[in-house]
N, C-alpha and C positions, 0 to 999 in steps of 0.2 A: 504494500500500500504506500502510497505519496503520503505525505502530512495532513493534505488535505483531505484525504478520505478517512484515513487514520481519523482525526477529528471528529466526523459523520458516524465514526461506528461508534467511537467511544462518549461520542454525546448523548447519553440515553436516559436520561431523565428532561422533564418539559416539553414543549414544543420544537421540532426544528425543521427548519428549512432546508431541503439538499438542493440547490440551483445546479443542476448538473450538466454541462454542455456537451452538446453533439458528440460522441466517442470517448466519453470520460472514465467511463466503466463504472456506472451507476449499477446495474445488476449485480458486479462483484463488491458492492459497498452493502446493498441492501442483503446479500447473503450474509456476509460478513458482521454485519449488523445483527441479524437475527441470530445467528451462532454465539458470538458476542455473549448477548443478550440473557443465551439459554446458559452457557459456563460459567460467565462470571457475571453477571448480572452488572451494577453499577458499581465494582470492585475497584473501576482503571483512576476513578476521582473519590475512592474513599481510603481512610488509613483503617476505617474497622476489620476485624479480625474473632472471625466467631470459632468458637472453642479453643480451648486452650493448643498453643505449639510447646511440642517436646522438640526434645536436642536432634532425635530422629527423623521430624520432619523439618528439622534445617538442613538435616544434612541429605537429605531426598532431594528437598530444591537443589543445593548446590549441584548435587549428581546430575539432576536433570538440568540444570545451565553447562554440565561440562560434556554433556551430550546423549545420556542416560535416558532415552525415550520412557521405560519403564517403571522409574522412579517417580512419574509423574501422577499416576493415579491411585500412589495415599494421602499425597499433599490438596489435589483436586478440591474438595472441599472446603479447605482452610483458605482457597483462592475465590469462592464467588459470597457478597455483598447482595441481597433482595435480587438473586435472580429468578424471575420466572420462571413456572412450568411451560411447556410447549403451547398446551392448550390456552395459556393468557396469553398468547401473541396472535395479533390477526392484520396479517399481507394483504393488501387490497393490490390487484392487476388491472389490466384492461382489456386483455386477450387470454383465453385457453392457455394459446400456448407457452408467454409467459410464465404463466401458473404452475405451468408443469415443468419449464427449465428451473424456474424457483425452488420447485418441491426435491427436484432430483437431484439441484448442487446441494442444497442443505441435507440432504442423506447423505452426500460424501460428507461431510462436516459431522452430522449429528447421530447418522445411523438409523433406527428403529425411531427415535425421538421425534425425528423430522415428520413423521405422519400424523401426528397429532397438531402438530403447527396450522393453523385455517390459513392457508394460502390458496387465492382465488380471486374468482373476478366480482365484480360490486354485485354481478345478478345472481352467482352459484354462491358467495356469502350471504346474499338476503334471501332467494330460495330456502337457503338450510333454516334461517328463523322462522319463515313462513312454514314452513312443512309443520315447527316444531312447536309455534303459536299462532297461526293462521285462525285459527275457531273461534277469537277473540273480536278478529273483526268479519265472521261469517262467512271462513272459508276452512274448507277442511282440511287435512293435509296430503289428500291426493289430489289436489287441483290441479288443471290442465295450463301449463302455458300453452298460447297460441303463439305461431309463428307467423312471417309477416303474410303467408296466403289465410291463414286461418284470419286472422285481424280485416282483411279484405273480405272475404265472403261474409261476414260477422255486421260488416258496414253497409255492405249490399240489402243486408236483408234489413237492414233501420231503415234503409233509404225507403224501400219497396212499403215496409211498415207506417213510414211516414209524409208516404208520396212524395219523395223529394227525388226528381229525377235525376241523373248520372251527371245529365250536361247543364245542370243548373249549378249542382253544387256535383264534382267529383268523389268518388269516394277516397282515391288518393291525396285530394287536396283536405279534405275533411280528416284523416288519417294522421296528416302531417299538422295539421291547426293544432289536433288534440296533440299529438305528441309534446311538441309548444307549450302547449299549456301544461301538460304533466311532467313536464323538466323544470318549470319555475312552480311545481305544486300548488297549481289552481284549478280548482274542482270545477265540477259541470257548474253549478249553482254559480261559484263567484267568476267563472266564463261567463254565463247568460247576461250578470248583473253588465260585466263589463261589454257586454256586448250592443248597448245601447240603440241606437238607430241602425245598426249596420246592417241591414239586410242579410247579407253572404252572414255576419257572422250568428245572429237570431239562427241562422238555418243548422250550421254547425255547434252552437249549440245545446239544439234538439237532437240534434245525431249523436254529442256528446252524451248526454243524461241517457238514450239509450241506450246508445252505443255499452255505455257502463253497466246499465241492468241486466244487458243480454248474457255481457261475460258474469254477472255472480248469478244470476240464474244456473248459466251454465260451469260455474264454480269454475273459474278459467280466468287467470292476467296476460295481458300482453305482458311485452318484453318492459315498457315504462311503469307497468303496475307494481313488479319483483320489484322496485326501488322504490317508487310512490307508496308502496301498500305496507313498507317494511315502515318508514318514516313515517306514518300514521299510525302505525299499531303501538310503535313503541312512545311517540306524542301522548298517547290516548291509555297507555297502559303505563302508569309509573313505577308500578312494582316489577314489568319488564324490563324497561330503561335500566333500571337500580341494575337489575341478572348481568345485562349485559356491558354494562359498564363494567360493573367488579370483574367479570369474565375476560373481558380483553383489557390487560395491565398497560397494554405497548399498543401501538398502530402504527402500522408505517400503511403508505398508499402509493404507488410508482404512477408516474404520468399525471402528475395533481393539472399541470395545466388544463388537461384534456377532460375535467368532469365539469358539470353544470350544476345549477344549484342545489338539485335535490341529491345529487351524489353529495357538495358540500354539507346540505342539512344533515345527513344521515351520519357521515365522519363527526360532527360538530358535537351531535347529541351523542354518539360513542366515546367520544374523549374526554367528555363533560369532568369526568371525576377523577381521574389521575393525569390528565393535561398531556399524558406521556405521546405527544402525536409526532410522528417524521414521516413528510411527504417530501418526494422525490420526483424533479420537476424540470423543463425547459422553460420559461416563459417568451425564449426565441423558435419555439417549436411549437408554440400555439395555434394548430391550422384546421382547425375544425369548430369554428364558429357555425359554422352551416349544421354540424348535427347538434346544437345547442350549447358547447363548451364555452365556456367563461373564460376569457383570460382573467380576469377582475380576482376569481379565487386565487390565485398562485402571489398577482401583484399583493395584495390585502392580507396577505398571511400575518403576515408583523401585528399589523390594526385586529385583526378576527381573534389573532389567540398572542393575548400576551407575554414578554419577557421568551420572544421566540429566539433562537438560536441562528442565523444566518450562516449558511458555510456552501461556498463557491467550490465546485470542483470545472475547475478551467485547463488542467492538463489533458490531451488528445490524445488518444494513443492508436487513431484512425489514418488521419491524414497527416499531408506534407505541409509546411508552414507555409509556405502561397496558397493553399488551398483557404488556410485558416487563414489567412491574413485580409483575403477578398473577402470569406462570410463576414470577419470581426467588422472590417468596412464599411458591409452595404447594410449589416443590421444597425451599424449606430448610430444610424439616421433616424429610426426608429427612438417615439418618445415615451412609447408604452413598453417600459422593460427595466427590468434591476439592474444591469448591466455587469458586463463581464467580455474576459478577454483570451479565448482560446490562444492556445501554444503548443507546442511540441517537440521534440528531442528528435525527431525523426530527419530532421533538415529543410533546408527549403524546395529542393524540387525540382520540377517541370513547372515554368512556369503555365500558367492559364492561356490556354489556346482560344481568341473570339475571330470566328468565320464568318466572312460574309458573302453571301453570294449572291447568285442574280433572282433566283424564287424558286420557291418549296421543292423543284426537284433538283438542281444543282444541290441544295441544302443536303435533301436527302441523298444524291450521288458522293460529296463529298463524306458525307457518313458514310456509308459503306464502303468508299476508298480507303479511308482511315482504320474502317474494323480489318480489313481483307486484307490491308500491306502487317498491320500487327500480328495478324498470325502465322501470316505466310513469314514476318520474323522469329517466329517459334511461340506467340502468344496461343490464349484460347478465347472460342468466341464470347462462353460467358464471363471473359473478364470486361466485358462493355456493358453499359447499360444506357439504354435513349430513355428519356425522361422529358415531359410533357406538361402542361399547364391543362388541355382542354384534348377529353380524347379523338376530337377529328383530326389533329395536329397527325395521329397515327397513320392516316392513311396515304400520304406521299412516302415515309422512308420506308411503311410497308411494300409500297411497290417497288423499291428501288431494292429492299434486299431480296424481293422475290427473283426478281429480273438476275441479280449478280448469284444467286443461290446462294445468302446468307441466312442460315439458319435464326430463327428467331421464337420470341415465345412472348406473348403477351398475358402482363398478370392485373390484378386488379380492375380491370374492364373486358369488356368483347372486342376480338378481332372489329372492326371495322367493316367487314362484308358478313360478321355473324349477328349486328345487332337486329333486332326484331325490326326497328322501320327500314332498315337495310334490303334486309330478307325481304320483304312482302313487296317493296318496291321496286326490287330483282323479278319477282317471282308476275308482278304484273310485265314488265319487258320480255321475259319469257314465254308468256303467254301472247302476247301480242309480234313476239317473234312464231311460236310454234303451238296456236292452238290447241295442239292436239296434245300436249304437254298435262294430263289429268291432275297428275301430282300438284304443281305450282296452280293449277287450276282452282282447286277444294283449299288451298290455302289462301285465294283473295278472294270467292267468291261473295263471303259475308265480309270481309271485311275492308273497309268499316262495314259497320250492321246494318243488314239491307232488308231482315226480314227472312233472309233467305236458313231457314233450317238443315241441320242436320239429315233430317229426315226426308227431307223434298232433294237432296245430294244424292241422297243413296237411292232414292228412289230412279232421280235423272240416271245414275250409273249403272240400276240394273238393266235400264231400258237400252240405254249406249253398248250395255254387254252383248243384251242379247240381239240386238240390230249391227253388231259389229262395228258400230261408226265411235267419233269422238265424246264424249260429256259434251264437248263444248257446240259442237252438232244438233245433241240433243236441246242444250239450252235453249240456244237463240231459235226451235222451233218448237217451245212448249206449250203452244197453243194446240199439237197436235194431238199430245197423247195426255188422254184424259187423269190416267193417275196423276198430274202435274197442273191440273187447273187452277188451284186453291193457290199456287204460286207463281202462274205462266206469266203473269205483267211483269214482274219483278223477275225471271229468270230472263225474259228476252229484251227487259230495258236494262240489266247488264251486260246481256249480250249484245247489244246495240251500241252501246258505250263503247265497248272493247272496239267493237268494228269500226268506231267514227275514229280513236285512237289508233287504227293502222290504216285508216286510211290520210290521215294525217302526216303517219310517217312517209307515205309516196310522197310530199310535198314539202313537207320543211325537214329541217336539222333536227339528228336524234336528241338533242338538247331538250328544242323545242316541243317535237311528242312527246318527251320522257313528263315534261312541265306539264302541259296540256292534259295528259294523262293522271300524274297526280291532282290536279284542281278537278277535270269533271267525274274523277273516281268519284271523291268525297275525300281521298285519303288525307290531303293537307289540312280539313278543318277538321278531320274527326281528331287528330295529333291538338288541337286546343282547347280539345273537352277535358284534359287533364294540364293545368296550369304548372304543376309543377315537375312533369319534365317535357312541355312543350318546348320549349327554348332546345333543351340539346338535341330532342328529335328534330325538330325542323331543321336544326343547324346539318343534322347528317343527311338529310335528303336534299339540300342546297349543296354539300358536297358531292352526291353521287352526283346530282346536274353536272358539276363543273369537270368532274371525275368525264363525264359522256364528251363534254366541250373540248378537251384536252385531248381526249382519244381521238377524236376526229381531225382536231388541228396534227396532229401527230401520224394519222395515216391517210396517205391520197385515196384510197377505197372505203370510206369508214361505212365498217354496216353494223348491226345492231347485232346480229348472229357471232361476228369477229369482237365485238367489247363483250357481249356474254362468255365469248370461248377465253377472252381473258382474264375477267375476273375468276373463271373456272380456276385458271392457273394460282390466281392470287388465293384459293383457299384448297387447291391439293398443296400441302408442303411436303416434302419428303422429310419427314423427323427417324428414319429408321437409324440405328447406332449412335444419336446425335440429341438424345432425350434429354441432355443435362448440358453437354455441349452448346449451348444455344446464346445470344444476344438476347438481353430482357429490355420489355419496352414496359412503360406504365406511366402512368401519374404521378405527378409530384409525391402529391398526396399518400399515393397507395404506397412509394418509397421511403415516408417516415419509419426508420428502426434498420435500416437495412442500409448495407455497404456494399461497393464495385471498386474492381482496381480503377476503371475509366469509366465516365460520364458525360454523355453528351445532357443539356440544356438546351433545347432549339426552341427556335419562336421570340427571340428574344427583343422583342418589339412592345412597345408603346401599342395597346388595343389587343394584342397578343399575351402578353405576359410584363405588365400587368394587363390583365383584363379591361376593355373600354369599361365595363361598370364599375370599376373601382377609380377611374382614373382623378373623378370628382369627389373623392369623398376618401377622407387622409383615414379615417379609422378604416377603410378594406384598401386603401394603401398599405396598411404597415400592417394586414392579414398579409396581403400579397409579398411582402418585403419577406414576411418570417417565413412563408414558402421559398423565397429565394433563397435563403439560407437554410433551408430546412436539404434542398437539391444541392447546394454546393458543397455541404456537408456531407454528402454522401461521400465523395468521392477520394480515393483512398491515394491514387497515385497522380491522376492528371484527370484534367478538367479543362470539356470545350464548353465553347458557350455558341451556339449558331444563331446568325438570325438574315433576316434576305429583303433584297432593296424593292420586291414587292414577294405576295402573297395571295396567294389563289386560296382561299376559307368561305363555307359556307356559301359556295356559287358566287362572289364575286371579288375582283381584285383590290388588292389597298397598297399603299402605298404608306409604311409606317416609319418614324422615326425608331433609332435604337431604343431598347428599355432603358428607363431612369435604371435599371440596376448597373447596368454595363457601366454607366457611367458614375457609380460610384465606388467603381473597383481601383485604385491606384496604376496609374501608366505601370511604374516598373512591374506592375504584377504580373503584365501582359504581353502576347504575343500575339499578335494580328497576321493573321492570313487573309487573303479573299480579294474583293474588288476594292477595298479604299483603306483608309486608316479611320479611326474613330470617329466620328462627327465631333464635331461643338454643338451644344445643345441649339438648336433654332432663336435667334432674337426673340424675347419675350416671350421663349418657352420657356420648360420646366428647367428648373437650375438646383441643384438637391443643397441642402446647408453643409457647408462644409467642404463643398465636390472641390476637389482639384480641379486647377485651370489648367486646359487643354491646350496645349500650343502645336501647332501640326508644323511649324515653324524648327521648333528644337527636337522631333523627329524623323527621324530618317523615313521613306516613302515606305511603305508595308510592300511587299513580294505579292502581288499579285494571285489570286490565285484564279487561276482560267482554265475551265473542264476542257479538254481535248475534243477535240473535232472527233464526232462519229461515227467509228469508221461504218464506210456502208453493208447492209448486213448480210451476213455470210449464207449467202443461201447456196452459194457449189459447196457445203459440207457436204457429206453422203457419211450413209452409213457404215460404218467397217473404219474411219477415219482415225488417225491417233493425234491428240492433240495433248497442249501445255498450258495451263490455269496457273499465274502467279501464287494463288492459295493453296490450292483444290491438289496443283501435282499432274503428272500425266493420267490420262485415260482414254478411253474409245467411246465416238460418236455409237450410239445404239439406235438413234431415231431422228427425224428433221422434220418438223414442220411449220408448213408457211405460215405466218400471221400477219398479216398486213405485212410492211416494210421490212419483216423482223422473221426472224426463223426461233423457235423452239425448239433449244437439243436436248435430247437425252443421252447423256454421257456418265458411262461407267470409270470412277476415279479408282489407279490401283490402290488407295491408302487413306478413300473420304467415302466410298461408296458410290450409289448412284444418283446423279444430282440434275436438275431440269434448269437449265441459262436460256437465258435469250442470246442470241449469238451477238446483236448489237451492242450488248453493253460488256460481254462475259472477259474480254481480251485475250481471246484464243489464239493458241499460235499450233500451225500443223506443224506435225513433227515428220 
């Protein structure tokens, strides 16, 4: 242990604060802590000394200071001060899996001991109360959690109970209100009161109040009740409160930043009586305001619980001091924070690579240039990680490592061609490429909701079976066949729609049908009958638009058949021997807790990252700053920062300045590749406090960086060919086919497998 942590364990009486930054080895404090804890109790800051010492156990110590392992367990005893039993300590998590790294380093430490320890997450430590006083406030102790389809179906049936229909008040918007309110613990009742004139909220509510009855009817909490329900029983039960107070001596909590109020209520009234509380915390890794998290609890520590203990752990033992030197920068701009100053022993580094290029697929090509010369140096691909503010950002470098055959894996969100309004919006182009296509048929025919049943499906398909023709044959003529009367309007004024959508495509750009198509579906307005995630569906169906715009601009033949056979490609990936192997992509976000030797950042634009909706308003300024630091922190060896002189997002182009973050990183930090050197912020734009003044004067001109001419595409390969992959190694052409401009090879590598290039970008050489 450093001093500094040293400090943290052995401060175990009171309250204390661990400000722990990015890669500090807060998990091996909080172990050590709790081991600590259970040995020698508050021993390290007392001179007491319970039972008498003989001369025997002086002379055991000394044996065991001069290296006697064995000597040590008759003295044991005479070493701990009020230490607890296991069962008075209780580890608050945020994740599973934490829980269980938790459980299993304190069994190296403690043995058999360690399983009595309550280490867990806020809902399986109030679960356990509820199971074990739940009857108190009229629930038994086999009640059902519901999960988030149960909680939907659950809101469906208040709706139908309370005639409130779907597209007036959603039931995910109504879901999400209440969640809201049961994170700052406000009941249906004092909802209603506050809900005054508001229309929308009078309707939620009513959903609420029910919403609530259905589940103790049905003796069942959502996931916000195991927290709300545990904070009101023990509010309401003081002879409970009393149990559980005496019960837990110690609390520590990991991730304090990231709880909301009623997680604070519930720590508050647990520490109530021995004050012994230590929470372990980033307040520069605060980025979940969006699921209710407070930074306010972390800052307030000091004010909420008095004579608290403050102890900084700012040694890193992650990254390279230019890594650390850009986060400590761009976060101290930032006015909401205790403040502290990452370091490290590990040296300074690589410095900080920021790329610029000309837009989003240069961006993305320069990525995969960069992963593919590092391994073909003897790197691996998961020592990269691309990392994102907004997940449509994934769908240009996706196609660029499809194309180069870079293995990849996306976590914390969907592929890009797997999301659900992806899918359905594939699956109409599909059909309107190949009618006969059933499958992708039965998947848009109801939706949106046209009326069109299940029933009146299978019905059309028996009749398609046994006449040998299409479904879609049958539809558009279901005035014919009588089993299908009760729905023949509504079968062939979809099929009439499809047919006005390809004949459409005879006439204008596949852009333009793809548009045309989603507006007289219905599919773009039925996407805003649910408010809160209409924003990022829409945002991904304005991508595929611009996704169709691009393809066409990029091939002299574009047809609709030739972009479906490519995205085909963009979702077979060949992962065989290559399962672990791989480039991780994700969200900032989903990257809190996790490390990569290299990190790209891309997007790193003004409207981009930060985000246009934060850009006016300094409090989701400095959410968005602590994700900037949250992502530069990842990075363990080297760190790019990408960003591009325009940008094709959400079906149309922009033209952004740099991020205010870039420009809070110190020049010497930096290394510039691409098409220019840094900008100067714009006259009487943004100017951060503090920024260093930019002189393009006292540096030297940045190297240019200019993607090579393309070569043209190889379509004399043939099969039987033997070729040479910079990365990949030799191997044999197995297959060749045409794609617009572009050929598709399948090539077996002797020493990567068999891998699918586009011959345009792959840089094959015959051997």
């Amino acid at each position: 242990m450093n001093d500094r942590q040293r400090r943290a364990i052995f401060q175990t009486e009171g309250p204390v604060l661990v400000l722990a930054g990015a890669g500090s080895g807060k998990t091996t404090v909080l172990v050590n802590r709790i081991a600590n804890l259970i040995k020698f109790g508050s021993a390290y800051h007392s001179d007491a000394v319970y039972g008498t010492v003989e001369k025997e156990d002086i002379e055991n110590l000394q044996a065991y200071l001069d290296g006697d392992a064995f000597a040590y367990a008759p003295i044991e005893p005479l070493m701990r001060v009020n230490a607890p039993r296991p069962w008075e300590i209780l580890a608050i998590t945020f994740t599973n899996k934490a829980a269980r790294e938790l459980k299993e380093r304190l069994e190296a430490f403690l043995g058999a001991d360690a399983q009595d320890i309550w280490a867990a997450t806020f809902h399986a430590a109030c679960a356990r109360i509820l199971r074990r006083d739940g009857a108190r406030i009229g629930f038994s102790s086999h009640f059902t959690i519901y999960d988030t389809d149960d909680s939907k179906k659950a809101m469906k049936e208040c709706q139908r109970a309370l005639n409130i229909d779907d597209r007036l008040i959603s039931h995910k918007l109504a879901l999400h209100e209440i969640s809201n309110a049961k994170d700052c613990l406000i009941t249906p009742e004092e909802y209603e009161q506050s809900a005054g004139a508001d229309f929308a909220k009078q309707k939620i509510a009513q959903l609420y109040r029910a919403y609530q009855d259905s589940l103790k009817k049905a003796d069942a909490m959502d996931f916000d009740d195991i927290i709300v329900n545990t904070v009101y029983l023990l509010e309401q039960n003081p002879d409970l409160l009393e149990y559980y107070q005496h019960r837990f001596k110690y609390i520590m909590v990991d991730e304090y930043q990231d709880t909301n109020h009623a997680q604070y209520r519930l720590v508050s009234l647990l520490a109530a009586a021995h004050q012994n509380l230590c929470v372990v915390g980033d307040d520069d890794q605060s980025i979940y305001k969006f699921r209710g998290a407070t930074i306010e609890n972390i800052l307030s520590f000091e004010s909420q619980f008095k004579n608290a203990v403050v102890v900084r752990l700012e040694q890193n033992y992650r990254s390279t001091q230019n890594i650390l030197d850009a986060a400590n920068a761009v976060i101290a701009h930032n006015t909401q924070r205790k403040g502290k100053n990452l370091w490290t022993d590990h040296g300074g580094g690589e410095k900080i690579v920021v790329s610029t290029s000309y837009d989003e697929q240069t961006e993305a090509r320069f990525i995969a240039d960069t992963v593919l010369n590092g391994v073909a140096k003897g790197g691996h691909f998961n020592d990269y990680a691309v990392l994102y503010r907004m997940n449509a950002q994934s769908n240009s470098v996706e196609n660029a490592f499809v194309r180069l055959g870079v293995p990849y894996a996306i976590f914390g969100g969907l592929k890009f061609y797997d999301r659900k309004e992806i899918r359905d919006a594939l699956a109409y182009l599909t059909v309107l490429n190949n009618p006969a296509d059933d499958i992708r048929l039965r998947r848009i025919i109801n939706e949106p909701k046209r009326g069109i049943g299940d029933t009146t499906v299978e019905r059309a398909a028996d009749i398609a079976n046994q006449l040998g023709v299409s479904l879609f044959d049958v539809i558009k003529s279901a005035s014919d066949y009588p089993a299908l009367s009760r729905a023949a309007g509504k079968l062939t004024e979809f099929a009439a729609m499809m047919e006005d959508c390809m004949a459409k495509g005879e006439e204008c750009s596949l852009r333009e049908m793809f548009d045309h198509c989603m507006k007289v579906s219905g599919y773009v307005d039925s996407l805003s009958l649910d408010p809160a995630t209409f924003a990022d569906r829409l945002a991904n169906i304005k991508e595929l638009s611009g996704n169709l715009e691009r393809y066409t601009e990029e091939n002299d033949e574009a047809t609709l058949s030739g972009f479906l056979e490519e995205v085909a490609l963009m979702t077979d990936i060949d992962n065989l021997n290559e399962q672990t192997d791989r480039v991780v992509m994700m969200t900032m976000h989903a990257a809190k807790g996790l490390e990569f030797n290299t990190v790209f950042l891309i997007g790193m634009e003004e409207g981009v990252f930060p985000g246009m909706q934060a850009v006016y308003n300094p409090s989701e300024i400095e959410e968005e700053r602590r994700l900037a630091y949250v992502g530069i922190t990842r990075a363990k060896q080297q760190l790019f920062l990408t960003k591009a002189r325009s940008r094709s997002l959400y079906g149309s182009t922009t033209f952004n300045r740099p991020s205010r973050f870039l420009e809070e990183i110190p020049d010497e930090l930096i290394k510039e590749v691409g098409l220019s050197q840094r900008p100067k912020p714009a006259a009487g734009g943004y100017v951060p406090k503090s920024a260093p003044s930019y002189s393009a004067a006292k540096k030297p001109a940045a190297k240019p960086f200019v993607p090579k001419p393309s070569a043209p595409a190889m379509i004399d390969f043939s099969a039987g060919d033997t070729v040479e992959h910079g990365t990949f190694g030799r191997g044999v052409v197995l297959s060749v086919k045409k794609m617009g401009n572009d050929a598709l090879l399948e090539i077996a590598f002797e020493t990567t497998g068999t891998k699918k290039l586009m011959a345009k970008f792959a840089k094959l050489k015959k051997v």
